[in-house]
PDB file of N, CA, C and O in Angstrom:
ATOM      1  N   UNK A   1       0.841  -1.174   0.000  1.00  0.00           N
ATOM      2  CA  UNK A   1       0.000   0.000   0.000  1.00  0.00           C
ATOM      3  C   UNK A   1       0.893   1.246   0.000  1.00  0.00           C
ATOM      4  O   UNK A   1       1.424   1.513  -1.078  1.00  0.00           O
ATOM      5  N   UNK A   2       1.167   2.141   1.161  1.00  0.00           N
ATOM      6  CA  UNK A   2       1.748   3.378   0.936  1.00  0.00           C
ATOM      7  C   UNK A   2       2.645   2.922   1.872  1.00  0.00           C
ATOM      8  O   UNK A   2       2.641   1.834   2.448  1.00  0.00           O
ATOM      9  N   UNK A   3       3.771   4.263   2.028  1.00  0.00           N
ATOM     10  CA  UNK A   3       4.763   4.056   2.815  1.00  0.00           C
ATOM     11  C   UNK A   3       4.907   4.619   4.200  1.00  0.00           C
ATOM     12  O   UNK A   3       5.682   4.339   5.114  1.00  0.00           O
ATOM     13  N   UNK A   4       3.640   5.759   4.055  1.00  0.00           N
ATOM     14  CA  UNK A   4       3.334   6.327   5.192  1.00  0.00           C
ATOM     15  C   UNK A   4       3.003   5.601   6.531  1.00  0.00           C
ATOM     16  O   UNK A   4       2.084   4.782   6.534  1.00  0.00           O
ATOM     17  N   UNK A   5       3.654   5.841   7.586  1.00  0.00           N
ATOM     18  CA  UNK A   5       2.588   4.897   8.574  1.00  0.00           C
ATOM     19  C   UNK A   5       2.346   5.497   9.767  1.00  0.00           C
ATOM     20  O   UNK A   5       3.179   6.329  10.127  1.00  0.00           O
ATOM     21  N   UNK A   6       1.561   5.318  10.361  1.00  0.00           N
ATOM     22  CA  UNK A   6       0.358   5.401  11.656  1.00  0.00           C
ATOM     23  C   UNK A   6       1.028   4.861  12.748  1.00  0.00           C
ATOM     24  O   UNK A   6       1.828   3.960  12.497  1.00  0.00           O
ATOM     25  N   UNK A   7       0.851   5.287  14.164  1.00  0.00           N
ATOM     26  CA  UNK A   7       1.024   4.186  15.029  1.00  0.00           C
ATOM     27  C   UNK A   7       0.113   4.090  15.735  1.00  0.00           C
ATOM     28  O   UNK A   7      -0.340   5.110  16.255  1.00  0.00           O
ATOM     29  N   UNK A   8      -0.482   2.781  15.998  1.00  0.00           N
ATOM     30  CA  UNK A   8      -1.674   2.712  16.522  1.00  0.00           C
ATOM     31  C   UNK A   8      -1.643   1.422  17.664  1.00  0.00           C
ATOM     32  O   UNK A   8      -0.680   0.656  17.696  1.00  0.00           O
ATOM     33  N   UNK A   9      -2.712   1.289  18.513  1.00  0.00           N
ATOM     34  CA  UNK A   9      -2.547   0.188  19.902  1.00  0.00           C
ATOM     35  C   UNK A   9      -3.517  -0.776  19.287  1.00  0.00           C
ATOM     36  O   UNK A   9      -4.558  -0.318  18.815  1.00  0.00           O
ATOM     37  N   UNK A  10      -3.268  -2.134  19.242  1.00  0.00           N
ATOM     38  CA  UNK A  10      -4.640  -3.150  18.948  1.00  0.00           C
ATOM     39  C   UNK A  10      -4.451  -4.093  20.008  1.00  0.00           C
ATOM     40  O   UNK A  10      -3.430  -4.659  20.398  1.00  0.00           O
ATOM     41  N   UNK A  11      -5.840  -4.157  20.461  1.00  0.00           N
ATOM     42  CA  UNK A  11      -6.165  -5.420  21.391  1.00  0.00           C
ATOM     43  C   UNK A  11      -6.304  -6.712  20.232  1.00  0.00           C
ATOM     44  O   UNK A  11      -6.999  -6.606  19.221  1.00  0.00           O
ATOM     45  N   UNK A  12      -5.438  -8.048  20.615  1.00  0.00           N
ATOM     46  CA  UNK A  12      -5.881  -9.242  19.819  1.00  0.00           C
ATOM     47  C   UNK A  12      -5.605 -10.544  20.686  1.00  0.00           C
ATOM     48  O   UNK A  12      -4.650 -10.497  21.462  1.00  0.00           O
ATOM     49  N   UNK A  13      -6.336 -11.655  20.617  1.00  0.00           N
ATOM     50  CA  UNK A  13      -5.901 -12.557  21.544  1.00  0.00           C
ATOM     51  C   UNK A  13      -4.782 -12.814  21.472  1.00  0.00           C
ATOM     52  O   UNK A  13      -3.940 -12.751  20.577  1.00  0.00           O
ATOM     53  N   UNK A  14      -4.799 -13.280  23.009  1.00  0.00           N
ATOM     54  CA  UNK A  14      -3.212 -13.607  23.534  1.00  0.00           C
ATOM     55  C   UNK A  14      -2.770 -15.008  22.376  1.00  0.00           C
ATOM     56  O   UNK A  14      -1.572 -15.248  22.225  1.00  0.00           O
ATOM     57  N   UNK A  15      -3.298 -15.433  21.996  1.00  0.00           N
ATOM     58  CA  UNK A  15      -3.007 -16.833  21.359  1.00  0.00           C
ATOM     59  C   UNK A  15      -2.660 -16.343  19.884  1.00  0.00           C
ATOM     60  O   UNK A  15      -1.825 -16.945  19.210  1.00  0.00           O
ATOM     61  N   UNK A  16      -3.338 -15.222  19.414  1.00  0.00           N
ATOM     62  CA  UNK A  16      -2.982 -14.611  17.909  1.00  0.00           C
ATOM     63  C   UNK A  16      -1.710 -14.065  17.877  1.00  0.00           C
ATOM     64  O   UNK A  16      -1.035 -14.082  16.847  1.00  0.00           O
ATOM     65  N   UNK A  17      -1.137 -13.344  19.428  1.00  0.00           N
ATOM     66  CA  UNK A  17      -0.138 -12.483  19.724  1.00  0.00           C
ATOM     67  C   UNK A  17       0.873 -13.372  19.538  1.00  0.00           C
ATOM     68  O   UNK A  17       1.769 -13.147  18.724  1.00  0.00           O
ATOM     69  N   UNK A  18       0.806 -14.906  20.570  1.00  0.00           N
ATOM     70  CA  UNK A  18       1.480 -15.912  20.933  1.00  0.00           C
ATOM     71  C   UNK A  18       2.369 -16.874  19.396  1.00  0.00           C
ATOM     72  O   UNK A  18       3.417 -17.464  19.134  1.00  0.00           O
ATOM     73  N   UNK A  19       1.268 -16.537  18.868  1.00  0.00           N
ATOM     74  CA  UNK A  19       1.106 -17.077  17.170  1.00  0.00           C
ATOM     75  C   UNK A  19       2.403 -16.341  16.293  1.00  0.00           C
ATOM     76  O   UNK A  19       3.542 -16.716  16.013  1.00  0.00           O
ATOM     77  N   UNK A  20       1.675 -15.195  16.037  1.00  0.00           N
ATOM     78  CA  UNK A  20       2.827 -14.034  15.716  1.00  0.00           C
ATOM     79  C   UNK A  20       4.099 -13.812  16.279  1.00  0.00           C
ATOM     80  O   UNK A  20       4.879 -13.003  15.777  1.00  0.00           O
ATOM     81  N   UNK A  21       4.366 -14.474  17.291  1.00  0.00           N
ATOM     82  CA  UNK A  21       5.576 -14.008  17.843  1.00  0.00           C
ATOM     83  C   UNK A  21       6.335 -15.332  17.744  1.00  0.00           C
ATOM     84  O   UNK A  21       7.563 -15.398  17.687  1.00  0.00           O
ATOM     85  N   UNK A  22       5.289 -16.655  17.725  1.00  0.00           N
ATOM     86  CA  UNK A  22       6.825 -17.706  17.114  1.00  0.00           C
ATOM     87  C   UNK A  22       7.081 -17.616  15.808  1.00  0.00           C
ATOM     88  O   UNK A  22       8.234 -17.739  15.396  1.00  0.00           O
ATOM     89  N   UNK A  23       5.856 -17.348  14.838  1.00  0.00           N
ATOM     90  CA  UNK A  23       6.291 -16.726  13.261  1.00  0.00           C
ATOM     91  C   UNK A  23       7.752 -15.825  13.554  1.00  0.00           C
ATOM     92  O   UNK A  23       8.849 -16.346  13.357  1.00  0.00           O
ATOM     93  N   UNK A  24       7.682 -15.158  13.788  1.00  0.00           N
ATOM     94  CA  UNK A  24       8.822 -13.700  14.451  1.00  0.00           C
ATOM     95  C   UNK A  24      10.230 -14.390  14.282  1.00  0.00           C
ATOM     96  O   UNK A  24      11.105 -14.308  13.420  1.00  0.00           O
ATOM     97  N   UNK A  25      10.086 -15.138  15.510  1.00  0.00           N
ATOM     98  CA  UNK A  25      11.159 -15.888  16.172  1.00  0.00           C
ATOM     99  C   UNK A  25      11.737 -16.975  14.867  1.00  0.00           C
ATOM    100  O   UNK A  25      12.922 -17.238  14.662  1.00  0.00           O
ATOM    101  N   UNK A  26      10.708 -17.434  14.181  1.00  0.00           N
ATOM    102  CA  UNK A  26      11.517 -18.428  13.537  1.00  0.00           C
ATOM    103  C   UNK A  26      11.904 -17.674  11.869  1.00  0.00           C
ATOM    104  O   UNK A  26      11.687 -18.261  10.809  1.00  0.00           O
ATOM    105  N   UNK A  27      12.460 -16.385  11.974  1.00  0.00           N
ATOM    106  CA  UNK A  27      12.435 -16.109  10.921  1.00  0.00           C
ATOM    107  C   UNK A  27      11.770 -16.081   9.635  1.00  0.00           C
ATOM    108  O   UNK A  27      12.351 -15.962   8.556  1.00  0.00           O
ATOM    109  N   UNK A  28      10.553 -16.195   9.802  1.00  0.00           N
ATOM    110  CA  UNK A  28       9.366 -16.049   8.676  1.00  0.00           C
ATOM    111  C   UNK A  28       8.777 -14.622   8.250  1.00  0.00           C
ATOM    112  O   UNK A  28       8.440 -14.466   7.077  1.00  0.00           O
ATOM    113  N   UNK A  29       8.648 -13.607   9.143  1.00  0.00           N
ATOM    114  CA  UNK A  29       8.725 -12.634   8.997  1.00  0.00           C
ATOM    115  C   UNK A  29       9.470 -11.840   9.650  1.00  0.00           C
ATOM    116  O   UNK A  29       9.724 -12.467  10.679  1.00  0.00           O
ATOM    117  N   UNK A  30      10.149 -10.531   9.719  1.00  0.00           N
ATOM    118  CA  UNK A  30      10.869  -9.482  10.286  1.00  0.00           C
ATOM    119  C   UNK A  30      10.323  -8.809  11.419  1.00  0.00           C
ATOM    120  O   UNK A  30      11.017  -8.165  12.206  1.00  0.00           O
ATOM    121  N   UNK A  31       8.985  -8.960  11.519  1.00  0.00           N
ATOM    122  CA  UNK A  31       8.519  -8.139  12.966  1.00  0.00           C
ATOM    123  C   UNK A  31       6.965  -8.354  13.095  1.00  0.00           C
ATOM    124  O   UNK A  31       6.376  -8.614  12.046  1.00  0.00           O
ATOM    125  N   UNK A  32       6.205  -8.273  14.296  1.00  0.00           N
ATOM    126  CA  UNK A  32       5.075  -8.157  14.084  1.00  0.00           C
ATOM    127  C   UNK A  32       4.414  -7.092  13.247  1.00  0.00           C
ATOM    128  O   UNK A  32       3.435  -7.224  12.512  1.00  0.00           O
ATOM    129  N   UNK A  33       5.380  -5.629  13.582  1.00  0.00           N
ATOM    130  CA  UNK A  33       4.466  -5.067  12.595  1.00  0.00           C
ATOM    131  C   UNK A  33       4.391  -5.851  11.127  1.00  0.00           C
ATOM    132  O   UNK A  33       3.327  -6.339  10.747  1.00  0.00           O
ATOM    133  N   UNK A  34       5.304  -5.912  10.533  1.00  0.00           N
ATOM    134  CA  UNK A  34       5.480  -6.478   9.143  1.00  0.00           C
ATOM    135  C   UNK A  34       4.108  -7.663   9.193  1.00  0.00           C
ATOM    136  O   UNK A  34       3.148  -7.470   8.446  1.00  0.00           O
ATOM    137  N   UNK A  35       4.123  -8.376   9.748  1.00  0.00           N
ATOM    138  CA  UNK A  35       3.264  -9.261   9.604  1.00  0.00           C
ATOM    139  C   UNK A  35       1.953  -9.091   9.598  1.00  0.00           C
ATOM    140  O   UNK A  35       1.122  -9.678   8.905  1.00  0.00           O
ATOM    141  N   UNK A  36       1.715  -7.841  10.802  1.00  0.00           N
ATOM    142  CA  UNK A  36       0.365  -7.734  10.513  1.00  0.00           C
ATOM    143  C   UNK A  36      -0.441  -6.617   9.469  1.00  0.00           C
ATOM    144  O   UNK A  36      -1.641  -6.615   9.196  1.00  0.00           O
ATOM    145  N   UNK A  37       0.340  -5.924   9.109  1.00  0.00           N
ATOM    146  CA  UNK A  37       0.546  -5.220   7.985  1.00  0.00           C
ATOM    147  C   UNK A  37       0.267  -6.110   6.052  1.00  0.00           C
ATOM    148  O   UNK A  37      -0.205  -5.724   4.982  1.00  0.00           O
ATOM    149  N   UNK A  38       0.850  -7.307   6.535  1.00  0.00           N
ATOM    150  CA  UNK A  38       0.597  -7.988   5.414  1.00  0.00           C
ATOM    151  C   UNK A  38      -0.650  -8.640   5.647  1.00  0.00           C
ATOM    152  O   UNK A  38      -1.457  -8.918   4.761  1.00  0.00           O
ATOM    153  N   UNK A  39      -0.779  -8.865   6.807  1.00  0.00           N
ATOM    154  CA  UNK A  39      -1.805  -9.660   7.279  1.00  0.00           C
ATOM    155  C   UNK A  39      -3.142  -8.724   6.659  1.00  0.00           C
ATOM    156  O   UNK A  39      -4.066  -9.345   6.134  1.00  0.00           O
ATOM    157  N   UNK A  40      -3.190  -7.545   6.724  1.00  0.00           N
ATOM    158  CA  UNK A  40      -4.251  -6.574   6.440  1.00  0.00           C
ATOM    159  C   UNK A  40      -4.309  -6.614   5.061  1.00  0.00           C
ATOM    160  O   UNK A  40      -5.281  -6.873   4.351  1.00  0.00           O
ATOM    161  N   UNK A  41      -3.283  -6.360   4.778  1.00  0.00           N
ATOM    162  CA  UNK A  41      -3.747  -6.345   3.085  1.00  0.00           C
ATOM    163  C   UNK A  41      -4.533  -7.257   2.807  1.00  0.00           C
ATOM    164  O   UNK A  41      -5.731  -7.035   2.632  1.00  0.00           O
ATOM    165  N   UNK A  42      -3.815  -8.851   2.687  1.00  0.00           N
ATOM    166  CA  UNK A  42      -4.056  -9.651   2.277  1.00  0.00           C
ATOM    167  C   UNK A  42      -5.925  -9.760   2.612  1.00  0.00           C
ATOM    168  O   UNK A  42      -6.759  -9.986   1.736  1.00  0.00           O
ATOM    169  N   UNK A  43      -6.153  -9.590   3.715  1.00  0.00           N
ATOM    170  CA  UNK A  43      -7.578  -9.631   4.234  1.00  0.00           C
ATOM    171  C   UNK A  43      -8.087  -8.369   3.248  1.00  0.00           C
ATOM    172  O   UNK A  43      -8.927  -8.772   2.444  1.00  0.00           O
ATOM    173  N   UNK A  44      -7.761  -6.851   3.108  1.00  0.00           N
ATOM    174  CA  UNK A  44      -8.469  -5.901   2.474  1.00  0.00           C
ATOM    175  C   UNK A  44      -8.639  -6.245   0.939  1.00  0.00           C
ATOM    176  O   UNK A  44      -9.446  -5.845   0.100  1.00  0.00           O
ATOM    177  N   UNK A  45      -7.291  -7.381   0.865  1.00  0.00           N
ATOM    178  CA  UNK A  45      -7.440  -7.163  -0.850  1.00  0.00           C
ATOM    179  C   UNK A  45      -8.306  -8.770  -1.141  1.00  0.00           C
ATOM    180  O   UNK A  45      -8.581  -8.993  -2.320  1.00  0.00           O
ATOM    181  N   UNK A  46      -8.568  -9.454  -0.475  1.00  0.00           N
ATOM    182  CA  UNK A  46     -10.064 -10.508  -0.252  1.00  0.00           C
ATOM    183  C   UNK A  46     -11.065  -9.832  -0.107  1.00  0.00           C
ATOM    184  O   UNK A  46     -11.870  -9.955  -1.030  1.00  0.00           O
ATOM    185  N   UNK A  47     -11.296  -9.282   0.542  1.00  0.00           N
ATOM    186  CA  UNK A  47     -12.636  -8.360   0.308  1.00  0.00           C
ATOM    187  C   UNK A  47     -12.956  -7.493  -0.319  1.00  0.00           C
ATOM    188  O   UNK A  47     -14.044  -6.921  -0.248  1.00  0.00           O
ATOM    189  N   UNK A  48     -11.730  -7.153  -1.311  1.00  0.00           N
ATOM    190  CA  UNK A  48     -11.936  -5.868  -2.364  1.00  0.00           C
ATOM    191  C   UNK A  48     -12.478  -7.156  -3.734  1.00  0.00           C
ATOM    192  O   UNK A  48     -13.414  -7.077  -4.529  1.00  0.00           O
ATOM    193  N   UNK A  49     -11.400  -8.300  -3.536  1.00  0.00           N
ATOM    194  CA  UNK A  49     -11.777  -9.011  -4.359  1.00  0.00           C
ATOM    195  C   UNK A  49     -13.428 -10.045  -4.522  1.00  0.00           C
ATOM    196  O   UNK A  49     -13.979 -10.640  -5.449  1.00  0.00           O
ATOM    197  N   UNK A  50     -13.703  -9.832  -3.203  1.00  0.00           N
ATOM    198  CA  UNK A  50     -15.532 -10.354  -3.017  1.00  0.00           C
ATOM    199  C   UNK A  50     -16.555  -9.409  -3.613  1.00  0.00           C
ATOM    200  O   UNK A  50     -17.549  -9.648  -4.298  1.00  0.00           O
ATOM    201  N   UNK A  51     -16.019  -8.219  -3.147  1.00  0.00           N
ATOM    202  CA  UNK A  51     -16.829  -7.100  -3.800  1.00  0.00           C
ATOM    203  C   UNK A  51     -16.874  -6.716  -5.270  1.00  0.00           C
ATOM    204  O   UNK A  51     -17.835  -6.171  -5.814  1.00  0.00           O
ATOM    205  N   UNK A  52     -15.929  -6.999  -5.754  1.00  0.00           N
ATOM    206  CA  UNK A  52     -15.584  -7.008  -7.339  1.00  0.00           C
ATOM    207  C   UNK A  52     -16.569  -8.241  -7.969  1.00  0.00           C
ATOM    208  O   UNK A  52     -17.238  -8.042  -8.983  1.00  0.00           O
ATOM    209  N   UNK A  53     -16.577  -9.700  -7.158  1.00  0.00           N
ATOM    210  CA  UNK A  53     -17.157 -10.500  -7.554  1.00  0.00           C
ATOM    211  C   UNK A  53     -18.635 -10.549  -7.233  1.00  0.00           C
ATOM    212  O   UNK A  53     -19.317 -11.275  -7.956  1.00  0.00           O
ATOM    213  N   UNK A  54     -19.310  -9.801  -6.134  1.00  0.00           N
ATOM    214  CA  UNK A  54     -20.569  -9.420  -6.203  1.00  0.00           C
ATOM    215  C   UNK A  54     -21.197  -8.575  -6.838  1.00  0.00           C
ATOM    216  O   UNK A  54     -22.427  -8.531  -6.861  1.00  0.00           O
ATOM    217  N   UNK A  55     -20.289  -7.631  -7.561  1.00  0.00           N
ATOM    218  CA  UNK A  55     -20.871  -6.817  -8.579  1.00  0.00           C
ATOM    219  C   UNK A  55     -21.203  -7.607  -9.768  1.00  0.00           C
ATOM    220  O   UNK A  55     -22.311  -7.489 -10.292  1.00  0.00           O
ATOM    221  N   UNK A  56     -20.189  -8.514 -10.290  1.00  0.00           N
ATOM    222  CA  UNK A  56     -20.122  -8.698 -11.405  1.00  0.00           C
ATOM    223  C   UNK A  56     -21.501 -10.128 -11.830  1.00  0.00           C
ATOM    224  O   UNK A  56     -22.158 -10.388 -12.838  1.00  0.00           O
ATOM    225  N   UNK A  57     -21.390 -10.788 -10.315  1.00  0.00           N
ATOM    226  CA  UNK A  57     -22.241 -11.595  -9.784  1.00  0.00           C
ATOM    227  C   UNK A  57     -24.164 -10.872 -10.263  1.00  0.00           C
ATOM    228  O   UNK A  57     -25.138 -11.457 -10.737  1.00  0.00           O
ATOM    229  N   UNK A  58     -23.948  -9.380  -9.829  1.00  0.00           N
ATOM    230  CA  UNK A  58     -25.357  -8.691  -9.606  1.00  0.00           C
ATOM    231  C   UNK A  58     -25.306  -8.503 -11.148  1.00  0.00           C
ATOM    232  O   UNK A  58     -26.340  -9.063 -11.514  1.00  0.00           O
ATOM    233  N   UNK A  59     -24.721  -8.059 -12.183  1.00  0.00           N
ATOM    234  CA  UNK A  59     -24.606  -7.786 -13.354  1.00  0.00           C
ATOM    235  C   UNK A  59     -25.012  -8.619 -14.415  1.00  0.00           C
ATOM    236  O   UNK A  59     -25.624  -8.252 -15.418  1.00  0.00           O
ATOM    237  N   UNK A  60     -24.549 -10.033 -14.075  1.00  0.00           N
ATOM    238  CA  UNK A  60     -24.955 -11.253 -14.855  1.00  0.00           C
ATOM    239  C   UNK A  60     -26.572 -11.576 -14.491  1.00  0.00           C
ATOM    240  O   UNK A  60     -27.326 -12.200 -15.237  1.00  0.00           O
ATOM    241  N   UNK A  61     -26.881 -11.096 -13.376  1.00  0.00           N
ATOM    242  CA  UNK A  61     -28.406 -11.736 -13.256  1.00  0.00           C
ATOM    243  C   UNK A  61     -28.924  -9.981 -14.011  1.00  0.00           C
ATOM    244  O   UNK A  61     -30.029 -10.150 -14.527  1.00  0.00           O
ATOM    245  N   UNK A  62     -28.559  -8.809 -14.152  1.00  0.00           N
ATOM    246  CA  UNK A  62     -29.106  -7.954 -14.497  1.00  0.00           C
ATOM    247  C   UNK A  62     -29.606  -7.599 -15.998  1.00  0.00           C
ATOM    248  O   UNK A  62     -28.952  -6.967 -16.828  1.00  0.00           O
ATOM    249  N   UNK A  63     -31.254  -8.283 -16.216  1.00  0.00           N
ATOM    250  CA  UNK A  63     -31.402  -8.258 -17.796  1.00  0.00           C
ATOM    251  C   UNK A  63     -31.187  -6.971 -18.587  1.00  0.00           C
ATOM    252  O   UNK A  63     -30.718  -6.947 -19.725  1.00  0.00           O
ATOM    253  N   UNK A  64     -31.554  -5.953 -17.921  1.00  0.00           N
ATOM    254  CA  UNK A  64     -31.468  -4.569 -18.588  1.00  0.00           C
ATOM    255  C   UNK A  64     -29.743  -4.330 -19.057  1.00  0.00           C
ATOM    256  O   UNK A  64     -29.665  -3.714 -20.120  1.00  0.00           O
ATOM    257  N   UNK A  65     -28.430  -4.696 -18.472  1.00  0.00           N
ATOM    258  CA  UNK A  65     -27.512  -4.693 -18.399  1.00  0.00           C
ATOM    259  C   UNK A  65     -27.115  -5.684 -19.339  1.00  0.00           C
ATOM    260  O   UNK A  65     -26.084  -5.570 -20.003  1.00  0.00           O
ATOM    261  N   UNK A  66     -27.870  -6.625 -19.420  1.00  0.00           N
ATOM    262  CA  UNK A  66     -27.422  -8.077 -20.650  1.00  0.00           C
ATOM    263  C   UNK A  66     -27.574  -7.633 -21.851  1.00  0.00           C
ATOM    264  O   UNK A  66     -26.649  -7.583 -22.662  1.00  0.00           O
ATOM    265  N   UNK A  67     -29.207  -7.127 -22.174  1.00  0.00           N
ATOM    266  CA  UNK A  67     -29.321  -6.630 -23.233  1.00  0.00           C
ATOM    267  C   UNK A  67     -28.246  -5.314 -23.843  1.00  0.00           C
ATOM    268  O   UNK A  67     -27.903  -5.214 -25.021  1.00  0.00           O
ATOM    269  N   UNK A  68     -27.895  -4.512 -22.890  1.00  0.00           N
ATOM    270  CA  UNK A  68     -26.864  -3.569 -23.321  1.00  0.00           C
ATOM    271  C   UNK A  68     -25.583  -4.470 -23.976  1.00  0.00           C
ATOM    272  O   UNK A  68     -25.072  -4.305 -25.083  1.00  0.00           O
ATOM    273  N   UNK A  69     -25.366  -5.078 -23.351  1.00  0.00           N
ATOM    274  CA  UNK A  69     -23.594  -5.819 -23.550  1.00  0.00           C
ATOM    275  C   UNK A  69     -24.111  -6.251 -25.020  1.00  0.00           C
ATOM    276  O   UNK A  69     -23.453  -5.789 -25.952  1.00  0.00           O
ATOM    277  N   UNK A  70     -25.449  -7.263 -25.415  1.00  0.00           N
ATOM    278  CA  UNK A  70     -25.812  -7.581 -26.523  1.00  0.00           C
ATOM    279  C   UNK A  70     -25.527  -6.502 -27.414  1.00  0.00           C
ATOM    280  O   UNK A  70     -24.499  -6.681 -28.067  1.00  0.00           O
ATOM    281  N   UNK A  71     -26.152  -5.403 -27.640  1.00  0.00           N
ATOM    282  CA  UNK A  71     -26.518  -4.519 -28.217  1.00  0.00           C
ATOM    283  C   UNK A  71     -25.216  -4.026 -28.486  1.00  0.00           C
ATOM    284  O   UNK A  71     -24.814  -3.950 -29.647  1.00  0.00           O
ATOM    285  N   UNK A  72     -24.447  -3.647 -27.416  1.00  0.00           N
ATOM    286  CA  UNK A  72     -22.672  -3.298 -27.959  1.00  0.00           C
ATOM    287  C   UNK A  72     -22.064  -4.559 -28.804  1.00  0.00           C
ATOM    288  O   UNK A  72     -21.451  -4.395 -29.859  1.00  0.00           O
ATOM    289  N   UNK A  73     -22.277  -5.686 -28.285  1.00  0.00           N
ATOM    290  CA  UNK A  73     -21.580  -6.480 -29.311  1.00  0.00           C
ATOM    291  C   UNK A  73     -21.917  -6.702 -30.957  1.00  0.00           C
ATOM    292  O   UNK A  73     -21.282  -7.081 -31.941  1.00  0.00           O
ATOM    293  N   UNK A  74     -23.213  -6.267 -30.687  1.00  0.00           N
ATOM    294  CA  UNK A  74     -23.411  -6.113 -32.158  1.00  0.00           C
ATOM    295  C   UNK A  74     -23.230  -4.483 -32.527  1.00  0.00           C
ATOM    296  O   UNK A  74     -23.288  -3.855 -33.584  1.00  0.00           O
ATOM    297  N   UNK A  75     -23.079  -4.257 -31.671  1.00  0.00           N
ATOM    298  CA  UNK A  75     -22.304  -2.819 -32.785  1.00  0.00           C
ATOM    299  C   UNK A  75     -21.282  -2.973 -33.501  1.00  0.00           C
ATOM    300  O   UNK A  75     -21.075  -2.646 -34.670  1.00  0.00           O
ATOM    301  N   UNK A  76     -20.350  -3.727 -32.403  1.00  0.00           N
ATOM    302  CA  UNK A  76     -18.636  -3.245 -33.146  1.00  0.00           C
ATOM    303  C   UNK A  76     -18.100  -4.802 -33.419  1.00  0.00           C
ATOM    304  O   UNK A  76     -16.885  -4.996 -33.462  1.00  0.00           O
ATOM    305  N   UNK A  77     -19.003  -5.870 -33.597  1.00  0.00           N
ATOM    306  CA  UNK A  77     -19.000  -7.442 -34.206  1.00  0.00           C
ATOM    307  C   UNK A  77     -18.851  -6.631 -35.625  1.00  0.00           C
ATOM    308  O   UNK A  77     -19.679  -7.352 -36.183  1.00  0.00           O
ATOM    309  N   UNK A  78     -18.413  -5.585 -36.809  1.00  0.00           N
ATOM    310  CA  UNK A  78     -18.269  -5.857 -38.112  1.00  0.00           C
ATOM    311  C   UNK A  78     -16.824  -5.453 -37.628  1.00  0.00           C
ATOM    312  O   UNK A  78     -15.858  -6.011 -38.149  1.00  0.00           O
ATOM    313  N   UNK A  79     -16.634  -4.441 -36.583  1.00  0.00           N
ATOM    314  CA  UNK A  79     -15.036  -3.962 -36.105  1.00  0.00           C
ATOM    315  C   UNK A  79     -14.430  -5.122 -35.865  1.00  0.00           C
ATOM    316  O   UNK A  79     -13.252  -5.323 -36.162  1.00  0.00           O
ATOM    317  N   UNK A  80     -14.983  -5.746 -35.459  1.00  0.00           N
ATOM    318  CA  UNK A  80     -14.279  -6.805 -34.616  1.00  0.00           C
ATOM    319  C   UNK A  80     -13.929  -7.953 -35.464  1.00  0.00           C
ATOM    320  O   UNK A  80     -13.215  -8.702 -34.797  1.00  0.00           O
ATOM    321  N   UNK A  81     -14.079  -8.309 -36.376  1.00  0.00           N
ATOM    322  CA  UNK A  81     -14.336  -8.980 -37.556  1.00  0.00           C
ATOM    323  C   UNK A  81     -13.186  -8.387 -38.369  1.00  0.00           C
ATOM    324  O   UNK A  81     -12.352  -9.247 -38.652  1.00  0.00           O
ATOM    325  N   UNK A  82     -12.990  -7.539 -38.684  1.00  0.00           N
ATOM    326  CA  UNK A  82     -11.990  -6.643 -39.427  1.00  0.00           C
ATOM    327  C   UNK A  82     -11.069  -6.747 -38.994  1.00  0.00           C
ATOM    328  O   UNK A  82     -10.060  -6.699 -39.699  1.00  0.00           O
ATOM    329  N   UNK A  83     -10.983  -6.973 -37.388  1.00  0.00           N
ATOM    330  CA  UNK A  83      -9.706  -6.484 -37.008  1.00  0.00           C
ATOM    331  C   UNK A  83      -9.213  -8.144 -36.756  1.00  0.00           C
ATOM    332  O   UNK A  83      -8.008  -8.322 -36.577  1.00  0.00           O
ATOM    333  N   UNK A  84     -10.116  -9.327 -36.742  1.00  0.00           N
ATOM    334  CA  UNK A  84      -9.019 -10.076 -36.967  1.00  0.00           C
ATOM    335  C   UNK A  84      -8.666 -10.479 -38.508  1.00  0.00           C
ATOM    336  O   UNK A  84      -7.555 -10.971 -38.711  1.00  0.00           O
ATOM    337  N   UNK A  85      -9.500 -10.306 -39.530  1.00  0.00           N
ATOM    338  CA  UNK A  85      -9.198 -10.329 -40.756  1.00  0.00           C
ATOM    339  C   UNK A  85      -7.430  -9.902 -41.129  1.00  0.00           C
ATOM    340  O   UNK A  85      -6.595 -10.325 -41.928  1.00  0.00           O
ATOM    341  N   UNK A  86      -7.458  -8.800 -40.017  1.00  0.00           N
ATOM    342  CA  UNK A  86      -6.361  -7.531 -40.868  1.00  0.00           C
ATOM    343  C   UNK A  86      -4.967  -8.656 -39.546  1.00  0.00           C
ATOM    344  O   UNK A  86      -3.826  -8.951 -39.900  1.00  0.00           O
ATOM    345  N   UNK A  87      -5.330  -8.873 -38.719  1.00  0.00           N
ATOM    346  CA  UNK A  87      -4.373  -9.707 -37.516  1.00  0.00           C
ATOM    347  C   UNK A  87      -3.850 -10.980 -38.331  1.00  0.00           C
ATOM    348  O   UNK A  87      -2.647 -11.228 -38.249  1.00  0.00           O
ATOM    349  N   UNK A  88      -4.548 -11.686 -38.999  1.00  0.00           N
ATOM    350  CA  UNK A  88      -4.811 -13.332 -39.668  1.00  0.00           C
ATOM    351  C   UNK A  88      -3.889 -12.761 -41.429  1.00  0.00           C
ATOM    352  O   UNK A  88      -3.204 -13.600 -42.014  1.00  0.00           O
ATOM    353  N   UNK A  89      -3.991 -11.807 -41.816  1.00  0.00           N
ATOM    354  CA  UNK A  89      -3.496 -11.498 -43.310  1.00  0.00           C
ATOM    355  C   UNK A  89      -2.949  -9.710 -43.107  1.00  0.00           C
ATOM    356  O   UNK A  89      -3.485  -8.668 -43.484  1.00  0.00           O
ATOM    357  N   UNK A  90      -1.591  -9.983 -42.305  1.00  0.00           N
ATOM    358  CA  UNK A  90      -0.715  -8.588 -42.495  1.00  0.00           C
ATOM    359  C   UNK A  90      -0.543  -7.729 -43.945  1.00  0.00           C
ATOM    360  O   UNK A  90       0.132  -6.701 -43.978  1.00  0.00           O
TER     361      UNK A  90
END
């Protein structure tokens, strides 16, 4: 993400803490911060990625939205046609 950072206090179980700190110890990561830092992403960029897939999810059931995509593909299906004609014979 950015390089800027915050310092902030988090309560987390003792057993998550306990967790993180033999990761630490056995050289897997460089520090707790580091870890939980990745730890966030990885969680923000799963849920950026659920949300991407519930849109696209709401879109496919959306007929008004189907018929559009139709309607563009037959617009530019003679473009599209051309352009592999001209790809297939340089």
């Amino acid at each position: 993400m950015g390089n800027a950072t915050v310092r902030t206090t988090l309560a987390i179980p003792a057993e998550l803490l306990a967790e993180t700190d033999r990761i630490v110890s056995e050289g897997k990561v460089r520090s707790r911060n580091q870890f939980i830092a990745q730890a966030l992403e990885h969680e923000i960029a799963a849920l950026k990625r659920a949300e991407i897939d519930a849109a696209l999810a709401e879109m496919a059931q959306d007929q008004e939205y189907q018929a559009e995509v139709l309607q563009i593909e037959r617009e530019f299906a003679n473009a599209s046609w051309e352009a592999l004609l001209l790809e297939e014979n340089p």
